[in-house]
N, C-alpha and C positions, 0 to 999 in steps of 0.2 A: 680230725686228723687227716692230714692229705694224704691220696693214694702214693705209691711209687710210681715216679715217671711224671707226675702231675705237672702241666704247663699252665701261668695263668697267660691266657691271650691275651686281655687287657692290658695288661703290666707289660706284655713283651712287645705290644703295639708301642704302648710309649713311651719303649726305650729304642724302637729301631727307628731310625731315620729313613726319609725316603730316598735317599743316596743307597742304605744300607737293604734296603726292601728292595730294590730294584738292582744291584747287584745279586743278589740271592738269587733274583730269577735272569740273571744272565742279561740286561736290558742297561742302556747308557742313557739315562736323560738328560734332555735339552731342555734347561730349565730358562722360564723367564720371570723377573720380577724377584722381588725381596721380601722382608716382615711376613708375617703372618700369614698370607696365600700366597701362591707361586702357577705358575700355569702350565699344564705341559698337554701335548698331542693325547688324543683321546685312541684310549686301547682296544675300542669294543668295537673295530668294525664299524664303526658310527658315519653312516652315509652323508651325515651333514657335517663333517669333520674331513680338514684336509690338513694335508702336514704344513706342520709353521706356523699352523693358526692356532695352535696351540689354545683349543677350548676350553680344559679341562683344568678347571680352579680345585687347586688342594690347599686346604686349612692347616697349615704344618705343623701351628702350636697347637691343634688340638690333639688329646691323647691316642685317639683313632684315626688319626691324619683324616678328617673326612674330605669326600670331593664331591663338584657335580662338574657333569658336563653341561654347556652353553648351548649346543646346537641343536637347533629345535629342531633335528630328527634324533635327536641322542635322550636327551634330559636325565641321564643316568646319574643315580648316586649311588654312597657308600663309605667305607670304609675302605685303612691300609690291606686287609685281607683281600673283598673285594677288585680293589686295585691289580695288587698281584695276580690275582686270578684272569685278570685281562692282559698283564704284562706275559702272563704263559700261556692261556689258549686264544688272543685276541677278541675274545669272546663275552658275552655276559654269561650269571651265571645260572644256571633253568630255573626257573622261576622266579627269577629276580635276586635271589639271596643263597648267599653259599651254604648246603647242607650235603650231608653225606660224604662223597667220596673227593667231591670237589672242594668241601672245605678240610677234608684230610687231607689233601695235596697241599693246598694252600699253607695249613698249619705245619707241614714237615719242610717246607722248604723254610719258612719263616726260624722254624726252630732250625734247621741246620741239618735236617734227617735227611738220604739220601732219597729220593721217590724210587720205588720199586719197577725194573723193570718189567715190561708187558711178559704176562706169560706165552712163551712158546705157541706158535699154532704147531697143530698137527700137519704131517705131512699128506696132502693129497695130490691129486694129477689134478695139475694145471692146464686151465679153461682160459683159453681167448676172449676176453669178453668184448662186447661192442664200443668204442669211446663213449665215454658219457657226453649228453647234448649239452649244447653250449646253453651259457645263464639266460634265462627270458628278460630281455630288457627291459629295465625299472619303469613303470609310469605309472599315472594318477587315473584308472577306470572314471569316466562320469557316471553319476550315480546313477543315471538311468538305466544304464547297463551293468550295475553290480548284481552279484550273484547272492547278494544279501537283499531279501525284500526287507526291511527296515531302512537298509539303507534308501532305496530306487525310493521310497515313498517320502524321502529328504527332498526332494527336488525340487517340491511348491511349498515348502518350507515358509519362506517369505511371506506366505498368505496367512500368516497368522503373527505377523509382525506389531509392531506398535510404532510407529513414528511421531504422536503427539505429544509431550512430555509429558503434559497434563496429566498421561496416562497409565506412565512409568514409575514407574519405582523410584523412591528419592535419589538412590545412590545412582540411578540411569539417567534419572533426569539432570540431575547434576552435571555428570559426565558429557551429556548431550549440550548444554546450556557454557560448556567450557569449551567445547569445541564448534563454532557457531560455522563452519561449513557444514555442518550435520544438521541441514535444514528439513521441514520435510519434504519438501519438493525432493531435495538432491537425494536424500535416503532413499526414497521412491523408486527413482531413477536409477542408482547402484544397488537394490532390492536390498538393501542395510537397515536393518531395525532392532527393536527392544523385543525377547521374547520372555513374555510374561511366566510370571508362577502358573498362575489359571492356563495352562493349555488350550481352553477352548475342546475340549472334551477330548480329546488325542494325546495319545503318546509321544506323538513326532517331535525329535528334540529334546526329549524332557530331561536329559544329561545339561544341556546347555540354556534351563530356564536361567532368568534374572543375569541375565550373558546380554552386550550388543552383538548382533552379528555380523560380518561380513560376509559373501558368496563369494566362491574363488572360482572363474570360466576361462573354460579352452580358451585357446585361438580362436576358436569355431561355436565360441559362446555357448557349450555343454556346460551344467551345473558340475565340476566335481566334489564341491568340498563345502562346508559350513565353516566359518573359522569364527571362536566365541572370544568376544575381551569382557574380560572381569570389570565392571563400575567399579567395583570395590577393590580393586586390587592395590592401590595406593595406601589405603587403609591396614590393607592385610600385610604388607609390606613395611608399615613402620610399625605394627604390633611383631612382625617375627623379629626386625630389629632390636627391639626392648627386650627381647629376652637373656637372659642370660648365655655364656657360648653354650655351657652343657646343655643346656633345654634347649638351644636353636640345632644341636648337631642332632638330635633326635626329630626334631621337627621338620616336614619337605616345607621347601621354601615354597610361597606361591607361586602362582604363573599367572603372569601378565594376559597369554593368549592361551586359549584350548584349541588347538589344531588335532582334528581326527590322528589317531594312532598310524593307520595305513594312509597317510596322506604324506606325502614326501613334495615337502615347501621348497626343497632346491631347485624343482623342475618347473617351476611355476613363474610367471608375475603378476602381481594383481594391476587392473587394469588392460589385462593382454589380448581381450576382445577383440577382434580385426573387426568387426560393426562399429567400433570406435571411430574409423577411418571416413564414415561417412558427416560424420560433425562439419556443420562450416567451418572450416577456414584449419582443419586438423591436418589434413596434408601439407598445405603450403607452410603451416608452422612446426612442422617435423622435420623438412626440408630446408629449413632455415639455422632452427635451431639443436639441430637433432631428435635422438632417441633422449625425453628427459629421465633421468633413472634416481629415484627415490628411496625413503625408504616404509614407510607405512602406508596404510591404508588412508587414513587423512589427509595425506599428502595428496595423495589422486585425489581426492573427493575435490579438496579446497581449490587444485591447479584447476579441475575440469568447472569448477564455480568458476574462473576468471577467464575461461573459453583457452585452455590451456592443455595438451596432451601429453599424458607423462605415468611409467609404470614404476611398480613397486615390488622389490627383492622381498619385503616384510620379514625385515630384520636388518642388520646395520651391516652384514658382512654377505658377500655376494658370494654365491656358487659357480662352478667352473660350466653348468649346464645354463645356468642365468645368463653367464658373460656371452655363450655361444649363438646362446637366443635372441639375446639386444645385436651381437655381431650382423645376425641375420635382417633385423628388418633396419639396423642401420646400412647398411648395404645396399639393399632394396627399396628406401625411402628416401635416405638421406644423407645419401655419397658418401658414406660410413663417417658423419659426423655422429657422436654423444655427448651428454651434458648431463654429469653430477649433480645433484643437488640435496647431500644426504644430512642431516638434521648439523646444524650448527653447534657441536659439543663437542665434547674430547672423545665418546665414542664413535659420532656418526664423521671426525676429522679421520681416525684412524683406518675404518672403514673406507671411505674416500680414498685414500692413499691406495691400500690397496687395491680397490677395482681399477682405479686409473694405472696402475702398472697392468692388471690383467687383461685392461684393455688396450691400451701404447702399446702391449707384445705382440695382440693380433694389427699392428699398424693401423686403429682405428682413431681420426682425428677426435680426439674427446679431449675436452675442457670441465673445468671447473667453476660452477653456477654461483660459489660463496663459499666460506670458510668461516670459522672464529675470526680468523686477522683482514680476511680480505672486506674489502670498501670500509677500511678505516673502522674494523668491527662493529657497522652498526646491527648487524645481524646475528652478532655472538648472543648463541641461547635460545635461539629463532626455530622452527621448523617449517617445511615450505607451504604448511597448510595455514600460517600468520601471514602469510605474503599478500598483501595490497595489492590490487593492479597497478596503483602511480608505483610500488615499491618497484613493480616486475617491468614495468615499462621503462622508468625512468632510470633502473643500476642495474638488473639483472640482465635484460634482454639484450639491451646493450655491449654486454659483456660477453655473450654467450653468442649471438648473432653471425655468424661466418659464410 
């Protein structure tokens, strides 16, 4: 027998609509797209989240509206409760998941109950306090100098790498054997390799065994960051599809990359080494053809195999700290020319679009390297780490050239 007053959440999830949930909390959404997901701006503060970009994929038909956010400083998921609890404190909720008082908010507004106002302070004599100091500004510590000895001992990481296949793991060597700029020379060279199960008797890294890795360096070539890609992640990705929706909304999707927690990828490019600049013939081909601006990691690897210099946002959609970045050494190198060249598909087109606005606002001459449509699509489904030299010399270079 139910109590009196008994609410089932379940059931009242999936009768409220996210029109209806986000009225409740006072919020107007800008909704994009139709059927089954819908996209809207991300509620939590999410430092890799900007407005319009609308990251945040909600499942409409599922009972629990589930969501995740996209931006790899965010990767939040949830539920229509959850949700709400971002639509009213912008906030996630401590420790991940609504309990206590925070899911009692949550649940009375859903139900229609009034939230209680704060109780009364007491009256005391009012103290002047000092203005609070302003926020420390965001950046990525190199590991050599974090305050975490686990971390600072990441540094020489690399030294216990694999680059031969022979020596990897199926699913590594595989990975490795499909992406044939992942030579070992070049691996070598960009300190990117297989780290094995066997640690070689250490701890370091053991979060990101059976991972390829990439190293992500200052300007000033500091180690900050390990960033891990799953071999198996294409695998793991067509097994969560198989599932049914109820077993998938319970299940985290995987992830393509493991980028550290406290690693903020907005602020960064890969390939952003200013030792880069001493390559033959890298300056005079920056000044020609700009700042080239990518999007992964292979894409640097494969351009800098063809004697080609070019950094990577790693990720399809660029940051307002990104654009500021490329503004600066396109200025400084190459008469504020840039040149696009983000993967040839419907995401890396859309991507495209947008940075080329963010860049035309700051007046910087930037062109576009290829598209799906453009040179008579023969590059539709392409990414710039497939690119040939006759490809880059005889249609790209050409086009990009000013």
């Amino acid at each position: 027998m139910l109590r009196p007053g008994y609410v089932n959440i379940d059931e009242l999830q999936a009768q409220t609509t996210l029109e209806d949930a986000a009225t409740k909390c006072g919020v107007t959404l800008d909704v994009q797209g139709h059927g089954d997901n819908v996209r809207l701006d991300c509620p939590f503060g999410c430092a890799g989240d900007h407005a319009g970009k609308r990251e945040l994929s909600v499942n409409v038909t599922n009972p629990q509206k589930v969501f995740a956010c996209h931006a790899y400083d965010c990767q939040f998921r949830g539920n229509l409760l959850a949700l709400m609890h971002g639509w009213l404190t912008s906030t996630r909720p401590l420790g991940e998941k609504l309990k206590g008082d925070e899911f009692t908010r949550v649940r009375n507004v859903l139900v229609g109950k009034p939230t209680p106002p704060a109780s009364p302070e007491p009256r005391t004599a009012t103290v002047q306090s000092a203005p609070p100091a302003p926020p420390r500004p965001v950046r990525n510590v190199p590991l050599a100098q974090s305050d975490n000895e686990k971390a600072r001992e990441l540094v020489t990481l690399d030294e216990k790498f694999v680059v031969d296949v022979s020596a990897m793991s199926p699913a590594a060597a595989s990975y490795v054997r499909r992406h044939p700029c992942l030579s070992p020379a070049s691996m070598t060279k960009w300190r990117v390799g297989f780290l094995p199960q066997d640690g070689g008797g250490d701890k370091r890294g053991w979060s990101l065994r059976n991972h390829l890795l990439y190293p992500i360096l200052s300007e000033v070539g500091q180690t900050l960051a390990f960033v891990g890609r799953d071999p198996q992640f294409e695998a793991k990705e067509q097994e969560f599809h198989r599932l049914l929706p109820e077993e998938r909304a319970k299940e985290k999707k995987p992830n393509k990359y493991r980028f550290p927690v406290d690693f903020h990828r907005g602020l960064e490019l890969f390939g952003q080494h200013a030792s880069r600049l001493q390559e033959p013939g890298y300056r005079e081909a920056i000044a020609r053809q700009g700042i080239v601006v990518v999007e992964g990691f292979n894409d640097v690897i494969g351009l800098d195999n063809l004697g080609l210099p070019a950094v990577a946002i790693m990720s399809n959609k660029i940051t307002e700290q990104q654009v500021a970045k490329v503004e600066r050494w396109a200025k400084q190198l190459a008469s504020g020319k840039v040149t696009l060249l983000f993967d040839a598909d419907d995401a890396g087109d859309e991507g495209a679009k947008e940075a080329l606005w963010l860049f035309a606002q700051r007046g910087l001459d930037v062109k576009l390297g290829w598209s799906q449509t453009m040179h008579s699509g023969q590059f539709q489904g392409k990414q710039p780490e497939h690119l040939t030299g006759d490809e880059w010399a005889s249609v790209i270079r050409p086009a990009i050239e000013r």
